[in-house]
ZANUVEX-556832 format. One record per residue (C-alpha): residue in three letters; x, y, z; residue number from 1. Coordinates in Angstrom, 2 decimals, always signed. Layout:
! ZANUVEX-556832
- ALA,X,Y,Z,NUM;
...
END
This chain:
! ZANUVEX-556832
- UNK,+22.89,-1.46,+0.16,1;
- UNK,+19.72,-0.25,-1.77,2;
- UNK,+18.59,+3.12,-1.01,3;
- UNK,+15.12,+4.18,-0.58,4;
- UNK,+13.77,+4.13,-4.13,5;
- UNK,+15.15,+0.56,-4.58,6;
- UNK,+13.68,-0.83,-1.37,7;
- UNK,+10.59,+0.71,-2.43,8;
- UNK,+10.20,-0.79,-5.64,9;
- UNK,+11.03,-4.25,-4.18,10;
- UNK,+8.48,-3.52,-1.60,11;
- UNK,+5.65,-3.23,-4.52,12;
- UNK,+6.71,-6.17,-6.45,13;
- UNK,+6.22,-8.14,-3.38,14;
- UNK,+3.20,-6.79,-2.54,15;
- UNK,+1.50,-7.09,-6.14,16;
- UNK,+2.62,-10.72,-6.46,17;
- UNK,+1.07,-11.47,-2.90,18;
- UNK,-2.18,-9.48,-3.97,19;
- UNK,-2.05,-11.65,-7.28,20;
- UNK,-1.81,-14.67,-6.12,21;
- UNK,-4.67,-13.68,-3.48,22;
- UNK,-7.22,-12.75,-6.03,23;
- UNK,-6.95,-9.23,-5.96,24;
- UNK,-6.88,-7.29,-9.46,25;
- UNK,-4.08,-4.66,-9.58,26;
- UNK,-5.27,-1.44,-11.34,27;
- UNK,-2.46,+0.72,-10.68,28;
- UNK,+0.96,+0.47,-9.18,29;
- UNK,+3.07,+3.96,-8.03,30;
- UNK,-0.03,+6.31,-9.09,31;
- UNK,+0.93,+10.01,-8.72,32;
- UNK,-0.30,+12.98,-8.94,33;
- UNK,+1.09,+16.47,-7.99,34;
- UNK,+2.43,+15.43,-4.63,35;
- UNK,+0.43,+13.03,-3.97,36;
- UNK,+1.15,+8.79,-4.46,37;
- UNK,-0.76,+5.81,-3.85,38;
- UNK,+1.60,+3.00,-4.06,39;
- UNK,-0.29,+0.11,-5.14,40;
- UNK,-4.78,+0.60,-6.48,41;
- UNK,-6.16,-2.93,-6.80,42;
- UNK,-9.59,-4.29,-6.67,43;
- UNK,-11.44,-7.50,-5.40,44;
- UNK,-15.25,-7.92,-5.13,45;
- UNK,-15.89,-5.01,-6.13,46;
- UNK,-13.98,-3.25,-3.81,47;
- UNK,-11.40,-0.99,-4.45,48;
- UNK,-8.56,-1.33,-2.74,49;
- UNK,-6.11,+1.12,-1.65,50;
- UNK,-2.09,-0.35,-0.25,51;
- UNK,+0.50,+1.27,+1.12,52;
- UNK,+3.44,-1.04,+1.33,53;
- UNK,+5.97,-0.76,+4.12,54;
- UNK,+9.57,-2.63,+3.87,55;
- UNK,+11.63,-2.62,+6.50,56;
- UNK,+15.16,-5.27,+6.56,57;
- UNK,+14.19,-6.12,+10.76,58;
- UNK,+11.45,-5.37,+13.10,59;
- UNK,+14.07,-3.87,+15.34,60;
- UNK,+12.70,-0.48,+15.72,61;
- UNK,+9.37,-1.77,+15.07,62;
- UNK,+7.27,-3.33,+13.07,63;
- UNK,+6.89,-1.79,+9.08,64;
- UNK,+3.13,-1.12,+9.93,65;
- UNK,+4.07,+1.12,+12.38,66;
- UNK,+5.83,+3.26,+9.92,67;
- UNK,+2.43,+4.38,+8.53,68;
- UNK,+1.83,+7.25,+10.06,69;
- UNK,-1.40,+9.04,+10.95,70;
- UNK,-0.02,+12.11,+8.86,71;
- UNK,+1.08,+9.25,+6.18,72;
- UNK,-2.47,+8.05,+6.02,73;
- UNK,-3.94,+11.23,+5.80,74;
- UNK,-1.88,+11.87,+2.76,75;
- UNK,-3.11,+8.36,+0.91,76;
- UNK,-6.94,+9.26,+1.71,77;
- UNK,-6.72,+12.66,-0.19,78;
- UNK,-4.70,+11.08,-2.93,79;
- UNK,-7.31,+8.09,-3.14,80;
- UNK,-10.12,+10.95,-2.88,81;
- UNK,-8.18,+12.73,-6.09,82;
- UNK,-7.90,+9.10,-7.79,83;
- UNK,-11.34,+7.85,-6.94,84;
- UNK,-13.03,+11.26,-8.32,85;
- UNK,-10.65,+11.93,-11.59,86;
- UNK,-11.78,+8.19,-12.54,87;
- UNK,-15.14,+8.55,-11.72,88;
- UNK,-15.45,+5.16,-9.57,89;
- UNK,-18.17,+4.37,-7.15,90;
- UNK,-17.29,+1.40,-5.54,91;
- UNK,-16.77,+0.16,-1.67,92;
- UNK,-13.11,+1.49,-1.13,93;
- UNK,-10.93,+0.25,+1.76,94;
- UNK,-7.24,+1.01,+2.81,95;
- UNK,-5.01,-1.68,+3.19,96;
- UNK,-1.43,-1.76,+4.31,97;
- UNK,+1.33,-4.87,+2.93,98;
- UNK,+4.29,-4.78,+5.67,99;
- UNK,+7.01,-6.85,+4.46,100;
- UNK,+10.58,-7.61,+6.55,101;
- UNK,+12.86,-8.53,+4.21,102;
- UNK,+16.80,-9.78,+4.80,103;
- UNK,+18.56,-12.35,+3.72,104;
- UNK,+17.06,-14.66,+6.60,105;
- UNK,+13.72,-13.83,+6.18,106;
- UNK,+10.81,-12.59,+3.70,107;
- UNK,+7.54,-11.90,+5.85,108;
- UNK,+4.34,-10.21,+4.11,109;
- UNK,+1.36,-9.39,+6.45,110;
- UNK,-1.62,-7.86,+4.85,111;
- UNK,-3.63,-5.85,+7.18,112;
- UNK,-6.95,-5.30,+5.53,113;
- UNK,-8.59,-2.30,+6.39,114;
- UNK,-5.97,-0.66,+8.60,115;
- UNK,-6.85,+2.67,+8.69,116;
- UNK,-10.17,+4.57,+7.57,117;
- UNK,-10.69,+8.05,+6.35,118;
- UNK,-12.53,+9.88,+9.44,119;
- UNK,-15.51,+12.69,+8.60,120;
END
């Protein structure tokens, strides 16, 4: 059985190859710094685009959306606020989230674009 790591690095390879074959641009993928991570920067439009990629094996405690947490997303809005100003970018930025249920029965990806906004 994979631990966490593993099941998060499968997580971003399905997520970039969805987001590639979607158009998007990926920029970055497991960007870190100090304690903070964004797990996959990307861009389309002229957006920026900012995913956090959930995989869970079964919906059975809920679905892998669910799993982001407001505390989770607070977390990946400073970190994009640390990434956006150490690069210097001014572009539209939005937060997406890439849940994924994976087993060997089933591979789901839902993209849910612009789940969650920083709030002032």
């Amino acid at each position: 059985m994979p631990n966490n790591t593993e099941k998060g690095t499968r997580g971003e390879e399905i997520a970039v190859a969805y987001l590639l074959k979607h158009g998007y641009q990926i920029i970055e993928k497991n960007w870190r710094h100090s304690h903070l991570e964004i797990d996959i920067i990307a861009s389309i439009n002229d957006t920026l685009v900012i995913v956090e990629v959930k995989l869970r094996t079964n919906d059975f405690f809920g679905n892998p959306e669910e799993f982001v947490t407001k505390n989770k997303q607070k977390k990946v809005i400073k970190a994009a606020d640390v990434y956006i100003k150490e690069n210097n970018i001014n572009w539209e930025t939005r937060f997406d989230i890439i849940a994924i249920i994976q087993n060997p029965q089933e591979l789901k990806v839902e993209h849910f674009i612009g789940a969650f906004y920083p709030t002032l």
